[in-house]
PDB file of N, H, CA, C and O in Angstrom:
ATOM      1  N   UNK A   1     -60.262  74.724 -20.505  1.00  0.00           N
ATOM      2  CA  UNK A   1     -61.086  73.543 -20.491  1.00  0.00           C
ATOM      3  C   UNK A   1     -60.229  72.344 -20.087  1.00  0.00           C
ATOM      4  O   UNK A   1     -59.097  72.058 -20.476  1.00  0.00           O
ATOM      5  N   UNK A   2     -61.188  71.571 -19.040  1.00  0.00           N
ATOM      6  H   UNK A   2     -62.109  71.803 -18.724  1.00  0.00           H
ATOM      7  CA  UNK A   2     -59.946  70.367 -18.709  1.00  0.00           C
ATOM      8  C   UNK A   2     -59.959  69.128 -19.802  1.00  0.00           C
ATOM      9  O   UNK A   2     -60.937  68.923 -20.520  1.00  0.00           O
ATOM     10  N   UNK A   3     -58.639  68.244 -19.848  1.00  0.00           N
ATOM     11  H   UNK A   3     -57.845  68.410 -19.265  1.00  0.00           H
ATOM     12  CA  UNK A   3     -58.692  66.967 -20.804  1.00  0.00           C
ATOM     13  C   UNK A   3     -59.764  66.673 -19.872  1.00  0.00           C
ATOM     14  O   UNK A   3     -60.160  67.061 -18.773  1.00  0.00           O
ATOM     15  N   UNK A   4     -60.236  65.366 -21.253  1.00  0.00           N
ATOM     16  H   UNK A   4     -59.914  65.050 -22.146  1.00  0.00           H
ATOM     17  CA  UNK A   4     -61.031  64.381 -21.191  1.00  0.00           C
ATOM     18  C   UNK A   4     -60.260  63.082 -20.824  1.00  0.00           C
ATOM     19  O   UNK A   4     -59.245  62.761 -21.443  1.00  0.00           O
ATOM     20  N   UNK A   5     -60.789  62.312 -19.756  1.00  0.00           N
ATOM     21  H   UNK A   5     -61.613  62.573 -19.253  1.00  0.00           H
ATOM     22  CA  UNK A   5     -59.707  61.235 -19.673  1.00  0.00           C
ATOM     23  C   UNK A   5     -60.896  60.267 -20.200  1.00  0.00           C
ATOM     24  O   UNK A   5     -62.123  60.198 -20.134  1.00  0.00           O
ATOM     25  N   UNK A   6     -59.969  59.668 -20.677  1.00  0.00           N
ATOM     26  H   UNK A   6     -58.972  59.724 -20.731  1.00  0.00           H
ATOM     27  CA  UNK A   6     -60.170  58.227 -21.876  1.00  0.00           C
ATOM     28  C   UNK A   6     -60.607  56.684 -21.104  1.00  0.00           C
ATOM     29  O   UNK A   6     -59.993  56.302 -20.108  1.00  0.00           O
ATOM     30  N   UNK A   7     -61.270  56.216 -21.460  1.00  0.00           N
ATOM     31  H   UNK A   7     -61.768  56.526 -22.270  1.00  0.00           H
ATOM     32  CA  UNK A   7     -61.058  54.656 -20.055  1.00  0.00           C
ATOM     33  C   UNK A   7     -60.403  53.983 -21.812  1.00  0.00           C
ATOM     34  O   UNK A   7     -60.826  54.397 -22.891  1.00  0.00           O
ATOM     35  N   UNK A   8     -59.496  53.075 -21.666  1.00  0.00           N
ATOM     36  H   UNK A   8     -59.152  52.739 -20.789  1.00  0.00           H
ATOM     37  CA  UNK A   8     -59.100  52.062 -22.511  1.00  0.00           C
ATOM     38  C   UNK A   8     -59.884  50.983 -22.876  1.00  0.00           C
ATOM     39  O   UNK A   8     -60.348  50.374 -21.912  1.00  0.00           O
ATOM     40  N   UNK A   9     -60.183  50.546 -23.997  1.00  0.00           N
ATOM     41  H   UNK A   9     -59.806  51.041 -24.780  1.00  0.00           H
ATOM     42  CA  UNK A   9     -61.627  49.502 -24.495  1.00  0.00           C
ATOM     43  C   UNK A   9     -60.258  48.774 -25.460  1.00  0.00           C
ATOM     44  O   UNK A   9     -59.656  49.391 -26.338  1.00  0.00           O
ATOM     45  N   UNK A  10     -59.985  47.410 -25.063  1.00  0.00           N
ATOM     46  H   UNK A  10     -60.474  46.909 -24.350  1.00  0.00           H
ATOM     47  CA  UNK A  10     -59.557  46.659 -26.111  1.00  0.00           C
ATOM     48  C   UNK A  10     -60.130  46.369 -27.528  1.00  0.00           C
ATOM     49  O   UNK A  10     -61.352  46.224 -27.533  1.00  0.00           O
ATOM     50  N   UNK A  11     -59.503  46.253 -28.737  1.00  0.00           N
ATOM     51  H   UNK A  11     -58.510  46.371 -28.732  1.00  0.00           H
ATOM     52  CA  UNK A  11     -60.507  45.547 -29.904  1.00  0.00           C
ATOM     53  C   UNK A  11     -60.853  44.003 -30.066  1.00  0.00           C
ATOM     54  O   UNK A  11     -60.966  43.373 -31.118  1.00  0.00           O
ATOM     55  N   UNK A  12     -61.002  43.523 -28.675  1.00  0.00           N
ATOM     56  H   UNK A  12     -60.910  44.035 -27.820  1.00  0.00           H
ATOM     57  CA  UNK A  12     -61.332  41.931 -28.416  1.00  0.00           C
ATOM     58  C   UNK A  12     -62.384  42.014 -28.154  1.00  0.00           C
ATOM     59  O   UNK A  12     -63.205  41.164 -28.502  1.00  0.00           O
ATOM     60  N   UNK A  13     -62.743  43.274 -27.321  1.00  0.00           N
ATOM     61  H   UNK A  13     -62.077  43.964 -27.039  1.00  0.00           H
ATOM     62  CA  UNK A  13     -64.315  43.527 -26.720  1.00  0.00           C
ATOM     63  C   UNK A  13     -65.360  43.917 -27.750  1.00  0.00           C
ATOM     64  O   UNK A  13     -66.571  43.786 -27.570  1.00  0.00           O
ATOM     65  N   UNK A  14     -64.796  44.404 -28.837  1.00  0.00           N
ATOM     66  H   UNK A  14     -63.813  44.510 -28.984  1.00  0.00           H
ATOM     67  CA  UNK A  14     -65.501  44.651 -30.229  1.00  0.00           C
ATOM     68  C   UNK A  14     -65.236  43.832 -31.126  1.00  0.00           C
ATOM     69  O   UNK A  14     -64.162  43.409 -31.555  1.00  0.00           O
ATOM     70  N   UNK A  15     -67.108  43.468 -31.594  1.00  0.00           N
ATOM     71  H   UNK A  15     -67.980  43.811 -31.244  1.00  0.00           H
ATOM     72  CA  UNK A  15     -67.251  41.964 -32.048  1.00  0.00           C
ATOM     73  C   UNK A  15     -67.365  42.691 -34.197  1.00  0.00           C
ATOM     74  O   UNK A  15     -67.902  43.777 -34.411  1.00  0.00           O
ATOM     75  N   UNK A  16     -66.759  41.815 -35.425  1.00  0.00           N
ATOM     76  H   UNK A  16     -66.323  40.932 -35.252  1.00  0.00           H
ATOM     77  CA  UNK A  16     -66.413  42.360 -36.047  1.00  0.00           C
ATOM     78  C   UNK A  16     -67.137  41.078 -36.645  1.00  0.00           C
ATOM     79  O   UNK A  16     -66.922  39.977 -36.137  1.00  0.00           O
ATOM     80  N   UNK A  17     -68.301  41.278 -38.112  1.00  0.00           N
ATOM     81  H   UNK A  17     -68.474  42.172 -38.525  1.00  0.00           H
ATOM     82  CA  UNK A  17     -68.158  40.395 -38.426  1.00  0.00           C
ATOM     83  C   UNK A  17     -68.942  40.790 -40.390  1.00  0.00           C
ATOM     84  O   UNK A  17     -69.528  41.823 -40.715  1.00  0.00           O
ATOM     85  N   UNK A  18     -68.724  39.896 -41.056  1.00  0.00           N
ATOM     86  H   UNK A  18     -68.248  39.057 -40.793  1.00  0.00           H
ATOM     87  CA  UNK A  18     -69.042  39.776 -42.254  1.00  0.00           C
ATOM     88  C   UNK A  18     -70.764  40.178 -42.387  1.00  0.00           C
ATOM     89  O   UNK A  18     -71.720  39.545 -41.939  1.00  0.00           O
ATOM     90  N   UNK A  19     -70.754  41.204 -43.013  1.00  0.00           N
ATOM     91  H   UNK A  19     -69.977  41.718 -43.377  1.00  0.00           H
ATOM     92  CA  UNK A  19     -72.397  41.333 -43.213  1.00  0.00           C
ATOM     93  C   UNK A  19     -73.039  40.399 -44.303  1.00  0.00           C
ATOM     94  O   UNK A  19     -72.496  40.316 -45.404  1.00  0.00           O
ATOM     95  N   UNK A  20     -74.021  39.797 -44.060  1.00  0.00           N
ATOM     96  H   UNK A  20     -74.463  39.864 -43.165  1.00  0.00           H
ATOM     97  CA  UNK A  20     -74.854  38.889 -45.240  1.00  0.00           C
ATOM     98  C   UNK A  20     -75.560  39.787 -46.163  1.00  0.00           C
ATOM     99  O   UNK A  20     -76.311  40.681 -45.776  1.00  0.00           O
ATOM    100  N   UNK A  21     -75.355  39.582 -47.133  1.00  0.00           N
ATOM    101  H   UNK A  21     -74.745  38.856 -47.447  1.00  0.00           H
ATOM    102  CA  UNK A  21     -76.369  39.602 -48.722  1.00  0.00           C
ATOM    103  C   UNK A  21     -75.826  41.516 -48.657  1.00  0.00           C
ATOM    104  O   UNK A  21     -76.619  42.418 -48.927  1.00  0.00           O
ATOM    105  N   UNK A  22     -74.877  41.674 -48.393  1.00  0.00           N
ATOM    106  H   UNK A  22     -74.232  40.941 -48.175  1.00  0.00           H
ATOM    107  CA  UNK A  22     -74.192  43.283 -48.419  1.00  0.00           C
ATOM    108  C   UNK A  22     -72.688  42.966 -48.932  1.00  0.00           C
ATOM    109  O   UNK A  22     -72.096  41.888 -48.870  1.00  0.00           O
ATOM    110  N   UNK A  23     -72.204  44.284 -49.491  1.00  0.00           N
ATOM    111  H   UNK A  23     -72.685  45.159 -49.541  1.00  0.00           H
ATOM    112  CA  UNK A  23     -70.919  44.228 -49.503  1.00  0.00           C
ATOM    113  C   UNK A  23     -70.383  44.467 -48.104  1.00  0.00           C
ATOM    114  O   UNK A  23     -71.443  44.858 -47.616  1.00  0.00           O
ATOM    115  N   UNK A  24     -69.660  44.512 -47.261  1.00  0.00           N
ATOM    116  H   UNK A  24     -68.799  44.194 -47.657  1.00  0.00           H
ATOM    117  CA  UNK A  24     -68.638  45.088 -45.945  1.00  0.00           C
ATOM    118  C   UNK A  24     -68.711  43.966 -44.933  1.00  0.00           C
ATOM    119  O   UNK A  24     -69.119  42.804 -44.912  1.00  0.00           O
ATOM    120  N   UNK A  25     -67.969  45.074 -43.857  1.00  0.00           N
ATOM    121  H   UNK A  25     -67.638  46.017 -43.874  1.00  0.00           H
ATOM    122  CA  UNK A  25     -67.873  44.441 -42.647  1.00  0.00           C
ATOM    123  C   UNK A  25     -68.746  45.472 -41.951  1.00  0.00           C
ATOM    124  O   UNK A  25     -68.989  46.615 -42.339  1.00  0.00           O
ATOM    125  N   UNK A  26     -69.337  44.621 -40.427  1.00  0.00           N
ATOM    126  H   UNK A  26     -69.140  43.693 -40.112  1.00  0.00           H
ATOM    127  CA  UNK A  26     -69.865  45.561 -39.421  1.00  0.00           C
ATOM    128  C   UNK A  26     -68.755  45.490 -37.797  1.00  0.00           C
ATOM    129  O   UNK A  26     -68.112  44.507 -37.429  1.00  0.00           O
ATOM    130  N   UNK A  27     -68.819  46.560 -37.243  1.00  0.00           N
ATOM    131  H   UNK A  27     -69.342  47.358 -37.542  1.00  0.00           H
ATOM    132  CA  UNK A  27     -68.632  46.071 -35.813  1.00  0.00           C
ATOM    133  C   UNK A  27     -69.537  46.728 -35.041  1.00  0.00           C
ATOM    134  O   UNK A  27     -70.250  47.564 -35.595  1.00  0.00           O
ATOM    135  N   UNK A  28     -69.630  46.569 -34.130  1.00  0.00           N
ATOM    136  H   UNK A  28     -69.050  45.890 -33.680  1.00  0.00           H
ATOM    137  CA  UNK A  28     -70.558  46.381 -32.739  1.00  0.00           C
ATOM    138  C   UNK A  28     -69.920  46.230 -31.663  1.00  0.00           C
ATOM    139  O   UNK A  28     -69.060  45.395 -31.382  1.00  0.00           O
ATOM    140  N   UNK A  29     -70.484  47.303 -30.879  1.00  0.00           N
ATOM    141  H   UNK A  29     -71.182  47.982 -31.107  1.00  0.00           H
ATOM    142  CA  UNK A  29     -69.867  47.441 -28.702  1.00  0.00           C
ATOM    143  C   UNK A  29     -70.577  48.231 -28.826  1.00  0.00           C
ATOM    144  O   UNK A  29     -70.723  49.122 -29.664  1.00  0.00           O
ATOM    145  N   UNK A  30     -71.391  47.756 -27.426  1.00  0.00           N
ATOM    146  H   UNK A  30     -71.273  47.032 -26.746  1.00  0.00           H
ATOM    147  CA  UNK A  30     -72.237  49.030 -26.529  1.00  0.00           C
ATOM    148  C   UNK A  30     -73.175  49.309 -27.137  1.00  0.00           C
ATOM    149  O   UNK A  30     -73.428  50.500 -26.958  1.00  0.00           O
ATOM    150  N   UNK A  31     -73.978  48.758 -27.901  1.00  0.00           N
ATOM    151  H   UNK A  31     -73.773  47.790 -28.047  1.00  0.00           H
ATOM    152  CA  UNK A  31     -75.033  49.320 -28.848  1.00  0.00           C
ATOM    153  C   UNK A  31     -74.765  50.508 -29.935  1.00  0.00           C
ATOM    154  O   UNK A  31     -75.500  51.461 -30.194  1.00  0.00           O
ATOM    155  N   UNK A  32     -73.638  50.208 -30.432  1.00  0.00           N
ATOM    156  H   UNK A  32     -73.042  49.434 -30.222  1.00  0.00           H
ATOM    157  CA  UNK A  32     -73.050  51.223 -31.396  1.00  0.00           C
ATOM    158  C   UNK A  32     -72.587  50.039 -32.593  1.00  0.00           C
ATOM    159  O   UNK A  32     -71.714  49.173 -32.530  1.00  0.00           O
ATOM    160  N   UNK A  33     -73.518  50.373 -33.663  1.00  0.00           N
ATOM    161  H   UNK A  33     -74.227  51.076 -33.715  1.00  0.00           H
ATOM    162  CA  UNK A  33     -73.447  49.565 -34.927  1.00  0.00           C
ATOM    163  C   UNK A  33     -72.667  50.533 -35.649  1.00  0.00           C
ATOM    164  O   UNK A  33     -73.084  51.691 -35.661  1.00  0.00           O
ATOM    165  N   UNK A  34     -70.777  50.027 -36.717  1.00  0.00           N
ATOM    166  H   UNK A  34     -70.438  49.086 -36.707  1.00  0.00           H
ATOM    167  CA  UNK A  34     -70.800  50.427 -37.499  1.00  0.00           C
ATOM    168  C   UNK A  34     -70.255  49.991 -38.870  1.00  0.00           C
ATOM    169  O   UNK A  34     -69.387  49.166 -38.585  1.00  0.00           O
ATOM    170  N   UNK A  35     -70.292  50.077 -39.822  1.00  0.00           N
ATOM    171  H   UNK A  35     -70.998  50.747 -40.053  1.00  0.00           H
ATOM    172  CA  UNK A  35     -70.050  49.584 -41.352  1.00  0.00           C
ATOM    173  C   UNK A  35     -69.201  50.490 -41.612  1.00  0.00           C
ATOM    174  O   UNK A  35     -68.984  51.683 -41.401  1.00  0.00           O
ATOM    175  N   UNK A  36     -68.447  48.906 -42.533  1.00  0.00           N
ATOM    176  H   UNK A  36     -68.624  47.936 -42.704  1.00  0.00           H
ATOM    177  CA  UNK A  36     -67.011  49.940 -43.607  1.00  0.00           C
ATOM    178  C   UNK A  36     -67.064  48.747 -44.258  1.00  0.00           C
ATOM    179  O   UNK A  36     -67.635  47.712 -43.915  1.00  0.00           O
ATOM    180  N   UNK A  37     -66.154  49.077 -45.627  1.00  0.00           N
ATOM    181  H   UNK A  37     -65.691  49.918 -45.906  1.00  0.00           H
ATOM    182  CA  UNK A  37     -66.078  48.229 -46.876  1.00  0.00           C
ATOM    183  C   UNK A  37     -65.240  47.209 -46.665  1.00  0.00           C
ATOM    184  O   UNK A  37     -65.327  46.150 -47.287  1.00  0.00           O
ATOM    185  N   UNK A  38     -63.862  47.583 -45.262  1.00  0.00           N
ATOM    186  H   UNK A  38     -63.791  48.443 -44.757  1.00  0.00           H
ATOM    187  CA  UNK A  38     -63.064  46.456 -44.858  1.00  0.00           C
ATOM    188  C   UNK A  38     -63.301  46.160 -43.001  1.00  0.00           C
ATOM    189  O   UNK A  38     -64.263  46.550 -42.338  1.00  0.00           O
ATOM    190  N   UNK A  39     -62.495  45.626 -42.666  1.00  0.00           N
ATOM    191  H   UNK A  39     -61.714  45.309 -43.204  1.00  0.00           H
ATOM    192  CA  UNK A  39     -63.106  45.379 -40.889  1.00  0.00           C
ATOM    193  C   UNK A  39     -62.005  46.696 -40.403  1.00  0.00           C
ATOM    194  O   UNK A  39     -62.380  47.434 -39.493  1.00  0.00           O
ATOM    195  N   UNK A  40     -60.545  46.950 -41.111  1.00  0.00           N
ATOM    196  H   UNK A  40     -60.240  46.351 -41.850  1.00  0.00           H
ATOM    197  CA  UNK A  40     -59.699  48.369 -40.450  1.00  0.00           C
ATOM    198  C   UNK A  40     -60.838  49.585 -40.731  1.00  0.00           C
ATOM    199  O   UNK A  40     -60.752  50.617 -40.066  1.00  0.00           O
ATOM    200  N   UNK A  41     -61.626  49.472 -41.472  1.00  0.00           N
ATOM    201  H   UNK A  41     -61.696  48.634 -42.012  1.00  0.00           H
ATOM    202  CA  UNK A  41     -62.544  50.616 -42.053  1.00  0.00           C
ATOM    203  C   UNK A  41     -63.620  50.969 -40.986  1.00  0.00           C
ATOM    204  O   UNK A  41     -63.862  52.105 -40.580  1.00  0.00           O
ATOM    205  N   UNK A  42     -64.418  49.456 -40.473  1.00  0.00           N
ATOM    206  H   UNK A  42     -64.222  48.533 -40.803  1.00  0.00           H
ATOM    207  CA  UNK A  42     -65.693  49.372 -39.594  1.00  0.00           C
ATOM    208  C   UNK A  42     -64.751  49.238 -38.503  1.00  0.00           C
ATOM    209  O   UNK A  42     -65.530  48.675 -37.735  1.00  0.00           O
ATOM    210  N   UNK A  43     -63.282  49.353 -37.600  1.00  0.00           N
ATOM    211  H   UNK A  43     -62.649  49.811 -38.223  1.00  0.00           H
ATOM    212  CA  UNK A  43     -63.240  49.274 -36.588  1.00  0.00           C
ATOM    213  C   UNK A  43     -62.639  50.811 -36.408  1.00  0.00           C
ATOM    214  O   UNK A  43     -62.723  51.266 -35.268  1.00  0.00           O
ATOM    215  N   UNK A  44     -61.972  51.748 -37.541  1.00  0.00           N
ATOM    216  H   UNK A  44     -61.904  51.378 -38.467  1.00  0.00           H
ATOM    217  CA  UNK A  44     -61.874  53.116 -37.420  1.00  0.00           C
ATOM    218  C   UNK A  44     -62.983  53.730 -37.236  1.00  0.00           C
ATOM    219  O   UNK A  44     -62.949  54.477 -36.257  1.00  0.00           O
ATOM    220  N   UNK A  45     -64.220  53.702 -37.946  1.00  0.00           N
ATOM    221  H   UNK A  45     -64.248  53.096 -38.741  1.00  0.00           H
ATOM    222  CA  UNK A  45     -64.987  54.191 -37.605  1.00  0.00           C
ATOM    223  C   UNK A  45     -65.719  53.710 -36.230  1.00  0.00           C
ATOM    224  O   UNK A  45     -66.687  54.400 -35.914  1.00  0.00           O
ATOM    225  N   UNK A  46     -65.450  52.813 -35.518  1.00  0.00           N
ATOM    226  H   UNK A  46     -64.663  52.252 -35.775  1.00  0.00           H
ATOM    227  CA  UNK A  46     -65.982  52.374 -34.092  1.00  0.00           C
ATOM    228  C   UNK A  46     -64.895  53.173 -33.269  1.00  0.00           C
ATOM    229  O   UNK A  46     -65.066  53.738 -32.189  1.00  0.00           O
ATOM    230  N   UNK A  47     -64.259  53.129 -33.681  1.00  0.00           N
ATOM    231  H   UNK A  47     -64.121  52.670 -34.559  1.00  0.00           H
ATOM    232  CA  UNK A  47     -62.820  54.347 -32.683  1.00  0.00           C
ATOM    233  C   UNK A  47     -63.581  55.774 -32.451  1.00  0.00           C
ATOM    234  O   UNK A  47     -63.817  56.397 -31.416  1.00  0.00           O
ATOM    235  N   UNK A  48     -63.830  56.009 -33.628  1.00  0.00           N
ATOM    236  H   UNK A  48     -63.638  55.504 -34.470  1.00  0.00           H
ATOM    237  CA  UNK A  48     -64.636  57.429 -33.360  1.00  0.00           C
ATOM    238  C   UNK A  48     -66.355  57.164 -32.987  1.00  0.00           C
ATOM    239  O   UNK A  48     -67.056  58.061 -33.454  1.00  0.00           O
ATOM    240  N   UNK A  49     -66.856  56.460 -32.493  1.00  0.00           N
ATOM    241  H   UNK A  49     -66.286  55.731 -32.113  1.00  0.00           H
ATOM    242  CA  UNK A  49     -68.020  56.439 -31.918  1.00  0.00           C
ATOM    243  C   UNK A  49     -67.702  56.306 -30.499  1.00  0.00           C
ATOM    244  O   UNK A  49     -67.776  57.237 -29.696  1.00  0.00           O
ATOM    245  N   UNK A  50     -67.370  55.192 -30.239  1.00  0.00           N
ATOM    246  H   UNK A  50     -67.310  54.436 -30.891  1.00  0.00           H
ATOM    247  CA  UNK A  50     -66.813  55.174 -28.494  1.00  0.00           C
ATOM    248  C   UNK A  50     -65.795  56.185 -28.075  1.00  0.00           C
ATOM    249  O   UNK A  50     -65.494  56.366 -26.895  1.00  0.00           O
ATOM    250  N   UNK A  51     -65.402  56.676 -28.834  1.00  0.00           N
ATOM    251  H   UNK A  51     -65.647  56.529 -29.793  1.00  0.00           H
ATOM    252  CA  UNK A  51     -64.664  58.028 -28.039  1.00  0.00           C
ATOM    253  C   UNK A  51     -65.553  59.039 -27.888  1.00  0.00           C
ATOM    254  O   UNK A  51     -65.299  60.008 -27.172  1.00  0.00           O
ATOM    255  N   UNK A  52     -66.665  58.906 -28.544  1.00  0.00           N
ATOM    256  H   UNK A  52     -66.871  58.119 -29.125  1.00  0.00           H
ATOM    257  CA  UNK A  52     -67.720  59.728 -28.092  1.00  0.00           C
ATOM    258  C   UNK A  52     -68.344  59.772 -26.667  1.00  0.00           C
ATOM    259  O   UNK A  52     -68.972  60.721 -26.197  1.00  0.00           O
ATOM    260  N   UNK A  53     -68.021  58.392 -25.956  1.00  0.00           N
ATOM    261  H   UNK A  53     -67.511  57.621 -26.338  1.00  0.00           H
ATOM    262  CA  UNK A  53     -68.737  57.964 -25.125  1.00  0.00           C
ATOM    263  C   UNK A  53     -67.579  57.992 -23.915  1.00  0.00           C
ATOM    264  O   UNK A  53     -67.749  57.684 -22.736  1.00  0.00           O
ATOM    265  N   UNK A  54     -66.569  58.372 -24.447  1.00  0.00           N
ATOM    266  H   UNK A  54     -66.431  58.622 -25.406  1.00  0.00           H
ATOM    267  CA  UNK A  54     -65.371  58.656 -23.635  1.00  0.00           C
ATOM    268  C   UNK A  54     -64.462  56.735 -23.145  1.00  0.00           C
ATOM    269  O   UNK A  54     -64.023  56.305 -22.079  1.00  0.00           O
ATOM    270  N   UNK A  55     -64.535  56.244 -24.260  1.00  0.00           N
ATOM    271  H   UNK A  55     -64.891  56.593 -25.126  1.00  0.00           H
ATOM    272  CA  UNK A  55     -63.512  55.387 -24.498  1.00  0.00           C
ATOM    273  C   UNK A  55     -61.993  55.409 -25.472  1.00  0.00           C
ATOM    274  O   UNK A  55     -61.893  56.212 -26.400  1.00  0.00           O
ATOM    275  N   UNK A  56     -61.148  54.685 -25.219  1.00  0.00           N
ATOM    276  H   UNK A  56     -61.229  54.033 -24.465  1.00  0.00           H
ATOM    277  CA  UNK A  56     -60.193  55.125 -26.452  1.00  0.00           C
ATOM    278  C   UNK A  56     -59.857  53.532 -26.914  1.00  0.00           C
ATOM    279  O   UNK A  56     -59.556  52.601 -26.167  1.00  0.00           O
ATOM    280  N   UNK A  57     -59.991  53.518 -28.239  1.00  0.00           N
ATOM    281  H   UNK A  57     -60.236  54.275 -28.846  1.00  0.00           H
ATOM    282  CA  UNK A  57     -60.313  51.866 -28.741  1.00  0.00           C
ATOM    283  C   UNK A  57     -58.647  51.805 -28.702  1.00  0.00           C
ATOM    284  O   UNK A  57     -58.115  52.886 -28.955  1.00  0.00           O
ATOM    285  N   UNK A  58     -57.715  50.647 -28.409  1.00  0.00           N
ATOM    286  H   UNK A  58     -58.147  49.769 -28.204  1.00  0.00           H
ATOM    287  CA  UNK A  58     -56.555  50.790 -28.922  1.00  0.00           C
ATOM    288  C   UNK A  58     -55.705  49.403 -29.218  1.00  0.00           C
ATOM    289  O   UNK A  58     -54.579  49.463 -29.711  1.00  0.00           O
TER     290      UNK A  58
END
């Protein structure tokens, strides 16, 4: 099976911000919403969504 090549996505392009009347943080790119309890939490888990899509967050 061949690699997957990666396109590079900065974390400037992913917008990170305080959720209201919730505990966490969210981030957001590309129509991919995700939540964690800290913003390293909601931007690990955005690492593994856009690599779905064949990006590599870095």
């Amino acid at each position: 099976m061949a690699k997957k090549v990666f396109k590079k996505l900065s974390r400037k392009k992913v917008t990170t911000f305080k959720i209201r009347n919730r505990r966490g943080y969210a981030a957001v790119y590309a129509c991919n919403l995700t939540e964690g309890r800290t913003v390293e939490q909601a931007l690990a888990r955005m690492a593994k969504a856009v690599r779905r899509m064949g990006y590599l967050l870095g």
